[in-house]
C-alpha positions as CSV (number, residue, x, y, z in Angstrom):
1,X,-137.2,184.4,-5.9
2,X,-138.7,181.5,-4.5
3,X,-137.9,178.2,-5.9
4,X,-141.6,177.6,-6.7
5,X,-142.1,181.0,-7.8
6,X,-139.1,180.5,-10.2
7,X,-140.8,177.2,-11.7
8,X,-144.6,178.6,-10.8
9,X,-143.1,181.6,-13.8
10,X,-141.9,178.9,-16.4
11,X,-145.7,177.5,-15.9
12,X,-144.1,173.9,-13.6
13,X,-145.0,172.7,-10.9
14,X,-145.2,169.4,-9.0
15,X,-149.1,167.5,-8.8
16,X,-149.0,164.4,-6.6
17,X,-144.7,164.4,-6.8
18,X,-145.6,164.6,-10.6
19,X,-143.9,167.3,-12.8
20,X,-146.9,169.2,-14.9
21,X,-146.4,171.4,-17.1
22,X,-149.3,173.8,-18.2
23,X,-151.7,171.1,-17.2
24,X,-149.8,168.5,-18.7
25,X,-148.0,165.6,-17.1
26,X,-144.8,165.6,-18.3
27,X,-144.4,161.7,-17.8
28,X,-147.1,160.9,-20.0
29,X,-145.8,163.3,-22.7
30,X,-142.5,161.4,-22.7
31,X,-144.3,158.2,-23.2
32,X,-146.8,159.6,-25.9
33,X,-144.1,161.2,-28.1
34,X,-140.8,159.5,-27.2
35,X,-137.9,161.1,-26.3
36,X,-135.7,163.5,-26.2
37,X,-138.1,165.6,-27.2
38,X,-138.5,169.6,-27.2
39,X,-141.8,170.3,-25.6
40,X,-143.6,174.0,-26.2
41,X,-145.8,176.0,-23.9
42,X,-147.5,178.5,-26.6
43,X,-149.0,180.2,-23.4
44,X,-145.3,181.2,-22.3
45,X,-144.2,183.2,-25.6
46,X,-147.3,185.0,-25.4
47,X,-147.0,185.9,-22.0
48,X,-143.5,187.1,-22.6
49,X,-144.3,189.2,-25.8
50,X,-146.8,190.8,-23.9
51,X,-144.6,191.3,-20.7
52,X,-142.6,193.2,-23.2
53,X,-145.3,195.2,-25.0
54,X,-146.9,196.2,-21.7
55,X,-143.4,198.2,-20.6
56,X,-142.8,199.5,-24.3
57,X,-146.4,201.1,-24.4
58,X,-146.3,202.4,-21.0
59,X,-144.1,204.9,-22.2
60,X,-143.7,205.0,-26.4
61,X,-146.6,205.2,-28.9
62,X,-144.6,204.1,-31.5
63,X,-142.5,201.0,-31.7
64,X,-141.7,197.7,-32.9
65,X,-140.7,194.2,-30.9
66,X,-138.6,192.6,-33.6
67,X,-137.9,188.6,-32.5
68,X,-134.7,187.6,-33.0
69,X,-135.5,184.5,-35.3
70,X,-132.2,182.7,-34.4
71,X,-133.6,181.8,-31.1
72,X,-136.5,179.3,-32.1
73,X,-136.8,179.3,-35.6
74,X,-139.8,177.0,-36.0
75,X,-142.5,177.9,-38.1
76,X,-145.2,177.6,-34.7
77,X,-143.2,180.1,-33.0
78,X,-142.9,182.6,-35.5
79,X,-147.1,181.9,-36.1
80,X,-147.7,182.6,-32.6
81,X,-145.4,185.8,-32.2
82,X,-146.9,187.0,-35.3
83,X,-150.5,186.9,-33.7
84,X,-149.4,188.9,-31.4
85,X,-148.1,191.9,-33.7
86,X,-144.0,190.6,-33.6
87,X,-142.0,192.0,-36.3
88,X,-138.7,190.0,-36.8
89,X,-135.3,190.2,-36.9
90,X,-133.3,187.6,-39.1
91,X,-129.7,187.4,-39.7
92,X,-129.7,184.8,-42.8
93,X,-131.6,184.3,-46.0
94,X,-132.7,180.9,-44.9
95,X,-134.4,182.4,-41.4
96,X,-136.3,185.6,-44.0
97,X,-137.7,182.4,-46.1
98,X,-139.2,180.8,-43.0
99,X,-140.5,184.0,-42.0
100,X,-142.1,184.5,-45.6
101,X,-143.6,180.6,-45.5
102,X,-145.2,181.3,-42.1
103,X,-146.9,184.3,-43.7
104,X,-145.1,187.1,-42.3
105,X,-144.8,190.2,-44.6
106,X,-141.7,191.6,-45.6
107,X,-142.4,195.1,-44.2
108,X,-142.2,193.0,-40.7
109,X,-139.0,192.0,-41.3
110,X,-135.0,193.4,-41.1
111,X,-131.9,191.6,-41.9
112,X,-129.6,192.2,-39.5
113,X,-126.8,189.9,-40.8
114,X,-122.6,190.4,-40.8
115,X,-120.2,189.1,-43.5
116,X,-123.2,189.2,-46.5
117,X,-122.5,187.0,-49.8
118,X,-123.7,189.3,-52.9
119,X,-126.5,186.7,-52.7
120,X,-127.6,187.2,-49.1
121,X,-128.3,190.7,-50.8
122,X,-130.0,190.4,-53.7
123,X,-132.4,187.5,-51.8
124,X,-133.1,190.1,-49.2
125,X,-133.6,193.5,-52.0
126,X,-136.1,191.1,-54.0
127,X,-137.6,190.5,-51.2
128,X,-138.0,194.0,-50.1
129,X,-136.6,193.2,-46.5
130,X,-134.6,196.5,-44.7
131,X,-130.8,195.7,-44.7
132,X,-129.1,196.2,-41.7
133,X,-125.1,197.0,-43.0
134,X,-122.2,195.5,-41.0
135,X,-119.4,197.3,-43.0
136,X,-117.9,200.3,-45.3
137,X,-117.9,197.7,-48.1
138,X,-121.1,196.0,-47.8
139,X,-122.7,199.3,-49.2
140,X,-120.5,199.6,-52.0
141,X,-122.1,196.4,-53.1
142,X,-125.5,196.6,-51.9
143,X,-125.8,199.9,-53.9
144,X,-124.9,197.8,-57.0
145,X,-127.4,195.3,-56.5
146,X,-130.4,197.7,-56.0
147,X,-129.2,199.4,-59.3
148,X,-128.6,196.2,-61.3
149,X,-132.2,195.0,-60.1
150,X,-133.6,198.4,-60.6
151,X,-135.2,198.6,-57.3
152,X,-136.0,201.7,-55.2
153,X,-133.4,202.7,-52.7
154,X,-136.0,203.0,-49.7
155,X,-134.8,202.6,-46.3
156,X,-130.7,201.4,-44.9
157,X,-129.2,200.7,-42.1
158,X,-125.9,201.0,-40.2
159,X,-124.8,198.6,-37.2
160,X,-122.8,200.8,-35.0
161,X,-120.4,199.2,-32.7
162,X,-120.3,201.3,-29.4
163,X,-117.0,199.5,-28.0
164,X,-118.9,198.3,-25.2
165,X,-120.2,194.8,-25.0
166,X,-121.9,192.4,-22.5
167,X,-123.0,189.1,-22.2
168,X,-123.4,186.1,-20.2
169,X,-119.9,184.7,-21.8
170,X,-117.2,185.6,-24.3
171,X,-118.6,184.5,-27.4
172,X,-121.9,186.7,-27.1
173,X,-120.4,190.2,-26.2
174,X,-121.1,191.5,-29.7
175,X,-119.6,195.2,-29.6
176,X,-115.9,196.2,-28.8
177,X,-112.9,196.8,-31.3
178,X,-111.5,193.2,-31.6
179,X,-115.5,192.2,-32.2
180,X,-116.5,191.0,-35.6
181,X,-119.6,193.0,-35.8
182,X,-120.9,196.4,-36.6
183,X,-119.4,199.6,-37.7
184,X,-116.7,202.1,-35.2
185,X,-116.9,205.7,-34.5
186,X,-114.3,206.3,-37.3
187,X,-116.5,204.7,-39.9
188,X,-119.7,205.0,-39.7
189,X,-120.7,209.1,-40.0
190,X,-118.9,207.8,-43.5
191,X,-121.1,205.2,-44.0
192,X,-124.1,207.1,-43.8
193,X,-123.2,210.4,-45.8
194,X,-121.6,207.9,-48.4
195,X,-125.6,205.9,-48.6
196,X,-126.9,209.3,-48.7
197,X,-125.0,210.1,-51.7
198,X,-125.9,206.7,-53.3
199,X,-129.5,208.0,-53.3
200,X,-130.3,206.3,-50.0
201,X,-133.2,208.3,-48.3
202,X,-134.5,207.0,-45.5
203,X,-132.2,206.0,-42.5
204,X,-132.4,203.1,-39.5
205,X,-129.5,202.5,-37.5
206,X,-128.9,199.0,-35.2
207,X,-126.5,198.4,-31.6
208,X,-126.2,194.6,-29.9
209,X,-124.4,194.9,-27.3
210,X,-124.3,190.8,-26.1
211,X,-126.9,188.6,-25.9
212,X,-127.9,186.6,-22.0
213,X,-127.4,190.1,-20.3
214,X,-129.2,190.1,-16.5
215,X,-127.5,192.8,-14.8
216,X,-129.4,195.4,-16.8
217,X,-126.8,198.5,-15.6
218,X,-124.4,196.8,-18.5
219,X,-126.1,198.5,-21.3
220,X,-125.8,202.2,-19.9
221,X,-122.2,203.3,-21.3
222,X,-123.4,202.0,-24.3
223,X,-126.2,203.3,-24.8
224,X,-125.1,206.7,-23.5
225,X,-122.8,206.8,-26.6
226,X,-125.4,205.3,-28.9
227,X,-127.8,207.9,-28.4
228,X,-125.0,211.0,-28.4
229,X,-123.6,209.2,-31.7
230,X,-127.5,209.3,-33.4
231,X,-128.1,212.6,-32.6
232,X,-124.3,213.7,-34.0
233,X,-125.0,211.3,-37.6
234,X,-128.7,212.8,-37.7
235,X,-127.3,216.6,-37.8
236,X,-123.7,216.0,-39.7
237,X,-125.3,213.9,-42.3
238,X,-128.6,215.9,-42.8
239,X,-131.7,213.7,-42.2
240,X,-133.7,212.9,-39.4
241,X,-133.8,208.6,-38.7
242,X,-136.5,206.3,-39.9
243,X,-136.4,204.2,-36.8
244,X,-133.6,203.9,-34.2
245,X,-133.2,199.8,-32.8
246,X,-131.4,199.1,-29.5
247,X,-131.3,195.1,-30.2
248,X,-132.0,192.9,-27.4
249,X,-130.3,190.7,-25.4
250,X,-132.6,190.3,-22.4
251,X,-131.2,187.5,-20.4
252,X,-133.7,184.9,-18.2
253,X,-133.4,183.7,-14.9
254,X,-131.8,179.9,-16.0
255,X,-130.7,179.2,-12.3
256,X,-133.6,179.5,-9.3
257,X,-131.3,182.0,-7.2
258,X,-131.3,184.4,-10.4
259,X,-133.8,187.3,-10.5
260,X,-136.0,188.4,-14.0
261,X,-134.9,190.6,-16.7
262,X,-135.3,194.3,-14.6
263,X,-137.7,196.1,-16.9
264,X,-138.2,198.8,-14.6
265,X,-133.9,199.7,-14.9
266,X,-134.3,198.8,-18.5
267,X,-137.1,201.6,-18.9
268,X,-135.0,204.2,-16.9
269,X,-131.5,203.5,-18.7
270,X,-132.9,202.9,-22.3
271,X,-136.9,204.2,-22.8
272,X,-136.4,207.3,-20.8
273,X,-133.3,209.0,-22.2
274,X,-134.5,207.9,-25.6
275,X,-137.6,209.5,-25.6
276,X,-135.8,213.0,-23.7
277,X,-133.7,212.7,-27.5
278,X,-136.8,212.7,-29.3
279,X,-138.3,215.7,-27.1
280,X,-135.4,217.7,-26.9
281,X,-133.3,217.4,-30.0
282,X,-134.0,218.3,-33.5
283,X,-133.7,214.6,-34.7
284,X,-137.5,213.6,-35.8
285,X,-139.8,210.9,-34.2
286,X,-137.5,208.1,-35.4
287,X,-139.5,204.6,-34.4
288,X,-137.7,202.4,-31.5
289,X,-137.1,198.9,-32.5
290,X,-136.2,196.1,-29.9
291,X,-135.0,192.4,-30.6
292,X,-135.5,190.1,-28.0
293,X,-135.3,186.7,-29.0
294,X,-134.5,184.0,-25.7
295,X,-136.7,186.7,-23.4
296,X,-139.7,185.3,-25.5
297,X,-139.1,181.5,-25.8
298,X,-136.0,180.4,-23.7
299,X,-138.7,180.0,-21.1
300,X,-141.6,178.1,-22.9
301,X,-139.7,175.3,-24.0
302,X,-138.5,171.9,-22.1
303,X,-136.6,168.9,-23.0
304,X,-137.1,165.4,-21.8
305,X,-134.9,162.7,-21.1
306,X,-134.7,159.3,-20.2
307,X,-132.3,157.6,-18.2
308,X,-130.5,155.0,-19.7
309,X,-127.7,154.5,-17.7
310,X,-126.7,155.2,-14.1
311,X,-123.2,154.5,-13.9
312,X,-121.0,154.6,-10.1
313,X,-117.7,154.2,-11.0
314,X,-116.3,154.1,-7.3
315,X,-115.6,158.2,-7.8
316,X,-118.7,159.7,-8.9
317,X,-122.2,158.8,-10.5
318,X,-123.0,159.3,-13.8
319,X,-127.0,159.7,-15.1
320,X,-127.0,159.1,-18.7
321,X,-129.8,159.9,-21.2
322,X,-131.1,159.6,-24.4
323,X,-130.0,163.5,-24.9
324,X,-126.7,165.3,-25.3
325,X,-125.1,168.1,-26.9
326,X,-126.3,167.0,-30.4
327,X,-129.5,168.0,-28.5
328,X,-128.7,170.8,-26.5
329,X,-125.2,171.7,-27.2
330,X,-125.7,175.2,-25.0
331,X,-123.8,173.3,-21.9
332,X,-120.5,172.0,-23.9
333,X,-120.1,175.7,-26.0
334,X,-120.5,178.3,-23.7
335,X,-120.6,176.0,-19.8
336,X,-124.1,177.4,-19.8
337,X,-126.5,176.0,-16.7
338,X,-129.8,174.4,-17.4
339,X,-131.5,173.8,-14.6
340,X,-132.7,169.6,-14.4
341,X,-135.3,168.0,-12.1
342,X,-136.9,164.7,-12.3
343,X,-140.5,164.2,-14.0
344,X,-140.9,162.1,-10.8
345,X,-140.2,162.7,-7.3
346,X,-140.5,160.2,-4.5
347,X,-141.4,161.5,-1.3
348,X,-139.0,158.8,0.8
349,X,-135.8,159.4,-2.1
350,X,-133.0,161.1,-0.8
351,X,-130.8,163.5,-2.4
352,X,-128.2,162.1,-4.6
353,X,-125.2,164.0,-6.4
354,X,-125.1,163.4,-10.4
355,X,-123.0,164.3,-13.4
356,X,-125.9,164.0,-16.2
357,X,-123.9,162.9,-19.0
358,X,-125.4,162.2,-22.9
359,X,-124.6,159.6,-25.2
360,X,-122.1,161.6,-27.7
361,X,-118.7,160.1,-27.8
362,X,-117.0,163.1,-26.4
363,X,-116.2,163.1,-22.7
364,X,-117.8,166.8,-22.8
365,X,-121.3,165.9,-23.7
366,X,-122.4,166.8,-19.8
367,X,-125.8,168.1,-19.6
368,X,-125.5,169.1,-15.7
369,X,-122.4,168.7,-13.7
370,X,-122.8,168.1,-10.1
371,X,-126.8,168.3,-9.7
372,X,-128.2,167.6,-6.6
373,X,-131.3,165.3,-7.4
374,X,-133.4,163.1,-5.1
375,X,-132.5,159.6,-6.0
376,X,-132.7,158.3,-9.9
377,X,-133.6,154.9,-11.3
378,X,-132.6,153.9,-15.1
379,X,-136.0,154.2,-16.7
380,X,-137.1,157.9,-15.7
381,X,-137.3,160.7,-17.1
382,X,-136.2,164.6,-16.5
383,X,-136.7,167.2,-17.6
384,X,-134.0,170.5,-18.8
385,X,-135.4,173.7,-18.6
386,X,-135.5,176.8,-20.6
387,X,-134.2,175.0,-23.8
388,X,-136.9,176.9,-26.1
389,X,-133.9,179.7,-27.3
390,X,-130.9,178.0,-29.1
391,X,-132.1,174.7,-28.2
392,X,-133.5,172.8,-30.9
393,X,-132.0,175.9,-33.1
394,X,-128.8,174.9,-32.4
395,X,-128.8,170.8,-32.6
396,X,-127.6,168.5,-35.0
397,X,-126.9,165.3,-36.3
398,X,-123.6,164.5,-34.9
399,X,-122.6,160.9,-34.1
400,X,-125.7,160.1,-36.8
401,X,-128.0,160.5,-34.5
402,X,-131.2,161.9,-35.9
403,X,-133.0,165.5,-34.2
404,X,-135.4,165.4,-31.9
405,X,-139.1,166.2,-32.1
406,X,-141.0,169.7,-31.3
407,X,-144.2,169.4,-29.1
408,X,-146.4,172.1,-28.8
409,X,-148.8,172.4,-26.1
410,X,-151.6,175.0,-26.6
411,X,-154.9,175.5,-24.7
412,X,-155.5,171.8,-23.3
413,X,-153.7,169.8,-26.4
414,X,-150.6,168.9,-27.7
415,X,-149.5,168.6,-31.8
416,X,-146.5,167.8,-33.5
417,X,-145.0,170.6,-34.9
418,X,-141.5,168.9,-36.2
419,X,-141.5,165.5,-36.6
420,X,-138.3,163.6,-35.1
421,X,-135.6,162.8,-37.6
422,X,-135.1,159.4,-39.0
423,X,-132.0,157.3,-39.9
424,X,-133.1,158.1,-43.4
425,X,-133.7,161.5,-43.0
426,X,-129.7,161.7,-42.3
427,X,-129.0,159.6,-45.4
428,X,-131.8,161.6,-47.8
429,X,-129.5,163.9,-49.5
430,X,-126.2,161.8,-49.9
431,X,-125.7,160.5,-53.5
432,X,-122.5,157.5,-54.2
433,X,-121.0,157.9,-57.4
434,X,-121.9,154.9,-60.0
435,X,-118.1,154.0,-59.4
436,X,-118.1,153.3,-56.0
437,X,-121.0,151.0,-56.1
């Protein structure tokens, strides 16, 4: 892809050497709002929900687009993906209540947690939110709860781990036998004759493979087995499913020599052999469920920085800015590339070599290591890209430095939609005992 094709698809592009994004100039932004700051396009997500939607319907006539709510968690988001007919995925108690305060219904929502608290379960069954099992013993309890809250036993659901996992690094392959998650061969035709004989009824089951996957050819062997191990549950176990969800894990072109997400091999290794199952297998019409969650908003969202520092220290140059990994920790955790470029480029600069380095005490806290930039000057301001999926989600407070804002920019105007933190904002719920005073 063309570099301005790749920033021309994240809705960027350069007016007069100015950065713009949507038809907003970015510099102007930054001085308006402050920085760091996390600045939405709400154009993006809906673009990319219905990127989505167009391939689903192109070939299925019944099926839901579940977001992953871990990605972008922001009440705004989950408003605008709702608009759009999103269902959602959440995998904690505290992501189902923001779903239920943005006014999301529960029949829109399943809980696709792993290591559940007794209270994780009986917020969800109150709630009438589908359960999505991770274990044998979960549904021991989980059958208890329903009966001590005398609520119907409706719909269940397994996560079956297929043994094969991708991911764009080691900490987000989610299947395989020394992963945390889901349910093994040898388990889980157990699982779902033992819910059947709890009273259980109806019957969903859930795979995630990884999460960041591009090369699209990584989710056949799974998948393969997935679909042979619904159609062996379905006729062992006597029922036909309720719904059958693949999970997501649709990665995005971070870096400018990557290509998009392949829908087309998607449709081929997933769509396709699912729907031959439905036609020519005696399983029932179970409903397809996807959960994409950085496909829909890793691209809308952008961070801005100001320099505060440039630094030569006779070796190499370091940038620093008024963001680090309390801001987007991504980099540090799992050496993931977000792509930086100045809010300002001068025709006559020339290209300089940078670390981009934050202001946490921790020599990790490197935003970009080794990025070819034309010429900075302490004062600007750059932008990161792609920081709308476990950006903000993941950020925190460390070194006591308060969160950032959220900017969203919709149809000509901005609005705040999370204020930045304040020093007292860190302090609000700390309490000294009378007898340290």
């Amino acid at each position: 892809m063309e570099y301005s094709e790749w920033l021309k698809r994240k809705d960027l592009q350069f007016i007069d050497n100015k950065l713009y994004f949507s038809s907003f100039n970015v510099q102007e932004l930054a001085m308006e709002y402050g920085t760091p700051v996390y600045i939405t396009n709400e154009k993006i997500v809906r673009t990319r929900f219905n990127q989505i939607n167009d391939v689903l319907k192109s070939v299925l006539n019944d099926y839901n687009i579940h977001y992953a709510v871990k990605a972008n968690s922001n009440l705004s988001v989950l408003t605008i993906l709702h608009s759009e007919g999103s269902y959602f995925d959440c995998t904690s108690q505290g992501e189902i209540y923001s779903c239920l305060k943005a006014g999301i219904t529960s029949d829109k929502i399943i809980y696709t947690g792993n290591m559940f608290t007794d209270e994780d379960f009986k917020f969800a069954i109150e709630n009438n939110v589908i359960i999505n099992l991770d274990s044998l013993s979960q549904l021991d309890r989980v059958n208890k709860i329903y009966e001590s809250l005398r609520k119907e036993k409706k719909v269940i659901s397994f996560r079956y781990n297929p043994e094969f996992g991708a991911g764009h690094h080691v900490h987000d392959i989610t299947a395989g036998k020394e992963i945390k998650f889901g349910i093994l061969d040898n388990q889980i035709f157990d699982a779902y004759q033992k819910a059947k004989d709890f009273g259980f009824r109806q019957f969903g089951i859930h795979i995630h493979i990884g999460s960041g996957i591009t090369n699209v050819m990584n989710y056949q062997k799974a998948i393969d087995k997935y679909l042979s191990i619904v159609e062996e549950i379905s006729k062992k176990v006597g029922f036909e499913f309720e719904f059958v969800d693949f999970g997501g894990g649709f990665g995005i072109p971070y870096h400018p020599n990557e290509e998009p997400f392949n829908f087309d091999l998607y449709k081929k290794l997933v769509l396709v052999p699912f729907i031959d199952l439905i036609n020519n297998r005696d399983i029932g019409e179970p409903v397809l469920k996807i959960e994409p969650g950085r496909f829909l908003t890793a691209e809308s969202t952008i961070l801005v920085t100001k320099i505060n520092t440039i630094k030569d220290n006779g070796y190499k140059t370091f940038v620093g800015v008024d963001a680090g990994f309390n801001t987007l920790i991504r980099p540090i955790l799992y050496g993931s590339y977000h792509h930086i470029i100045p809010c300002f480029m001068s025709e006559t600069a020339k290209t300089m070599k940078y670390d981009i380095a934050g202001p946490i005490c921790e020599s990790g806290d490197i935003l970009g290591k080794d990025r070819e930039i034309f010429e900075l000057n302490e004062g600007d301001t750059l932008a990161i890209l792609d920081t709308g999926a476990y950006g903000y989600t993941m950020s925190s407070c460390y070194n006591s430095r308060p969160r950032a804002a959220e900017i969203l920019l919709s149809n000509g105007k901005s609005y705040i939609i999370r204020e930045a933190e304040t020093y007292e904002d860190l302090l609000q719920n700390q309490k000294v005992p009378d007898h340290l005073k």
